[in-house]
C-alpha positions in Angstrom: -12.8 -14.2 41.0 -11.2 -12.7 44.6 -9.4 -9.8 44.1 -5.9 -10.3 44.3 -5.9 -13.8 43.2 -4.9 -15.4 39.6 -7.2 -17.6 38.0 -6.3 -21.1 38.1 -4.1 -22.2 35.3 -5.1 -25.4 33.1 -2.7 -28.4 34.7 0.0 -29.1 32.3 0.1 -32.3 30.0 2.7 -34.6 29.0 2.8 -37.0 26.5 4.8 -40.0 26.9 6.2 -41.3 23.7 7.4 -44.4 23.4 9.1 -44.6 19.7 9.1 -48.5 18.5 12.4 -49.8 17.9 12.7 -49.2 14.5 12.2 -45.1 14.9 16.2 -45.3 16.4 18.6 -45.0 13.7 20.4 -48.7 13.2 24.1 -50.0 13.5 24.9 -53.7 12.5 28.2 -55.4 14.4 30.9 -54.5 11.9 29.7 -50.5 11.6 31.3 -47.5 12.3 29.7 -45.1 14.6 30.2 -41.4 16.4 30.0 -41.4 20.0 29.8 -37.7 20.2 32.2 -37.4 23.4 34.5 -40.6 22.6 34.8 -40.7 18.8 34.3 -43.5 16.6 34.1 -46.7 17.6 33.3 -50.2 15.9 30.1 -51.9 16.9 31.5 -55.4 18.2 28.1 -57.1 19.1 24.9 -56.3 20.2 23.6 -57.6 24.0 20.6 -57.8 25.7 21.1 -57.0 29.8 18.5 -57.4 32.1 18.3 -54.4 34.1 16.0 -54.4 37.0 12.9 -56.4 35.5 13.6 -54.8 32.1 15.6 -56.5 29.0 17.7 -53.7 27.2 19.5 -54.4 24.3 23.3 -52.5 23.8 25.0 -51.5 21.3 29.0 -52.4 22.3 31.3 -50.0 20.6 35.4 -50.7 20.8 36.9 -47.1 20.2 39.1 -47.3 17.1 40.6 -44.0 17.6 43.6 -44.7 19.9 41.7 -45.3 22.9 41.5 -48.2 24.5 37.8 -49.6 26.1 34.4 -50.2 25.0 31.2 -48.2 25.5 27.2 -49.1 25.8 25.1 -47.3 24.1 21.0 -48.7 25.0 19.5 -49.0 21.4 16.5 -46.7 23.1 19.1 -44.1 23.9 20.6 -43.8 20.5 19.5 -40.5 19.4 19.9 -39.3 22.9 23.4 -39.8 23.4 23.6 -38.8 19.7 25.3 -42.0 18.0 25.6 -41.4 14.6 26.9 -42.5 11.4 30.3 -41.7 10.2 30.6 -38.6 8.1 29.8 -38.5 4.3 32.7 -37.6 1.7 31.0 -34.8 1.0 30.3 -33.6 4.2 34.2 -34.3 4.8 34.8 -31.7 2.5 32.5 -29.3 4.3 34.0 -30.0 7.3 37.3 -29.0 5.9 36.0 -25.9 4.2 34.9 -24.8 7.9 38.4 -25.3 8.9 39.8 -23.0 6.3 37.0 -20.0 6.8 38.6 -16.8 8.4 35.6 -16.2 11.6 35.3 -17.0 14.8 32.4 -19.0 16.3 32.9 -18.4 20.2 34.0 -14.3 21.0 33.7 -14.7 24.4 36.7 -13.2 26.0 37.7 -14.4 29.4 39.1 -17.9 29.0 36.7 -19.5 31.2 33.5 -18.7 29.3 35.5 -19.8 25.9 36.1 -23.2 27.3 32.5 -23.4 28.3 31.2 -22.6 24.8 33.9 -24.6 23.2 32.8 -28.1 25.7 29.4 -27.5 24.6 29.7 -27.2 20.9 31.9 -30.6 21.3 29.4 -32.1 23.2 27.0 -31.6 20.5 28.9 -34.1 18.2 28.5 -32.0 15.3 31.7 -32.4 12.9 30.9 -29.3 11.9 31.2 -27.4 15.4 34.3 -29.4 16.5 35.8 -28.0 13.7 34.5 -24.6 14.4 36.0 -25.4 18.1 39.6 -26.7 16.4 39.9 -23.4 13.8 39.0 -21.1 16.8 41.8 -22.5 19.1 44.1 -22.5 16.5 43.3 -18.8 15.9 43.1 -18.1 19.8 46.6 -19.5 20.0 48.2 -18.0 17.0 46.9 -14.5 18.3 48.3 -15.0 21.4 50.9 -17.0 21.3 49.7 -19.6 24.0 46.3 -21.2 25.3 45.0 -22.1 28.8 45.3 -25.9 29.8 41.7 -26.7 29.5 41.5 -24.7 25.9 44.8 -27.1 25.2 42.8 -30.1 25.8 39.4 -29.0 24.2 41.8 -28.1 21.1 43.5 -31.7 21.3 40.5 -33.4 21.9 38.6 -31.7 18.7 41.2 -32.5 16.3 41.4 -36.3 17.5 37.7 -36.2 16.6 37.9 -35.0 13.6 41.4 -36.7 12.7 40.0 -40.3 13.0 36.4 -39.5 11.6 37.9 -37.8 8.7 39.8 -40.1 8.0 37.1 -42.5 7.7 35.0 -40.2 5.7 37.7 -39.9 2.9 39.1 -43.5 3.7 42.8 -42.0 3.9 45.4 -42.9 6.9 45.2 -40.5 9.8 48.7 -39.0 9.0 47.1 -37.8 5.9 44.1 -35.8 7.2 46.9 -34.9 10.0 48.8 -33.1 7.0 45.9 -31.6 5.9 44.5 -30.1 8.5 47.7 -28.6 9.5 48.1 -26.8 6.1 45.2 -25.3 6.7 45.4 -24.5 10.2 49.0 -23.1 10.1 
């Protein structure tokens, strides 16, 4: 070895993986399903597009949750884009139970950094993070007395979220889960 050199690192590896189809997680037309930036949406039908020499098959989602449009969602990029199954009952009721709890999940102070941490955790698609992101901005604002635009929106957008998929969850109308969650918020 020359002095002042490093030795020569091994070359890195990657491993492609290629899951088979059935490793994605599954939607019929007719189901329900999270689009972790959009909501929920219905699956409508199921098409196969050639792109380039490739045949990809979509999943077409109609968004139920006052939105109009549709969305693709490649069955290979299921878990990538984080489609998911509505919420559980249960899980509803967690969901809520994070509403009601008296902490704060983001402590950053300036706005700004806020409202970065806030789009990330709603980017995640977690029901349990936009909630996190809904009872902080409610707190944000009750403590002082207004919010930024862009916190506005993050908050508005969270509670549409979890509005319609609630809903869902504990098959009740909107208005309902509405009522609730500003019980608990207020």
């Amino acid at each position: 070895m020359t002095k002042g050199f490093l030795p020569a690192l091994p070359a890195r590896v990657f491993v492609v993986f290629e899951p088979e189809e059935s490793d994605y997680m599954s939607f019929s037309v007719g189901d329900k399903a999270v689009h972790p930036a959009h909501g929920v949406g219905e699956i409508t039908q199921i098409e196969e597009r050639l792109i380039g020499s490739d045949k990809i098959d979509f999943y077409i989602l109609k968004l139920v949750n006052g939105k109009s449009g549709t969305i693709r969602v490649a069955l290979n990029a299921v878990d990538r884009v984080g489609l998911r199954q509505v919420m559980s009952r249960s899980a509803a009721k967690t969901v809520l139970e994070e509403l009601k709890k008296d902490e704060m999940a983001v402590t950053s102070q300036p706005w700004n950094r806020r409202y970065r941490e806030y789009t990330e955790m709603l980017k995640s698609g977690s029901p349990i993070k936009v909630a996190k992101v809904l009872r902080d901005l409610a707190k944000v604002r009750a403590d002082k007395g207004e919010l930024s635009y862009g916190e506005k929106k993050l908050m508005e957008q969270a509670r549409k979220l979890l509005i319609t998929e609630l809903a869902l969850a504990r098959r009740v109308r909107e208005e309902t889960v509405e009522r609730d969650i500003d019980k608990i918020l207020n």
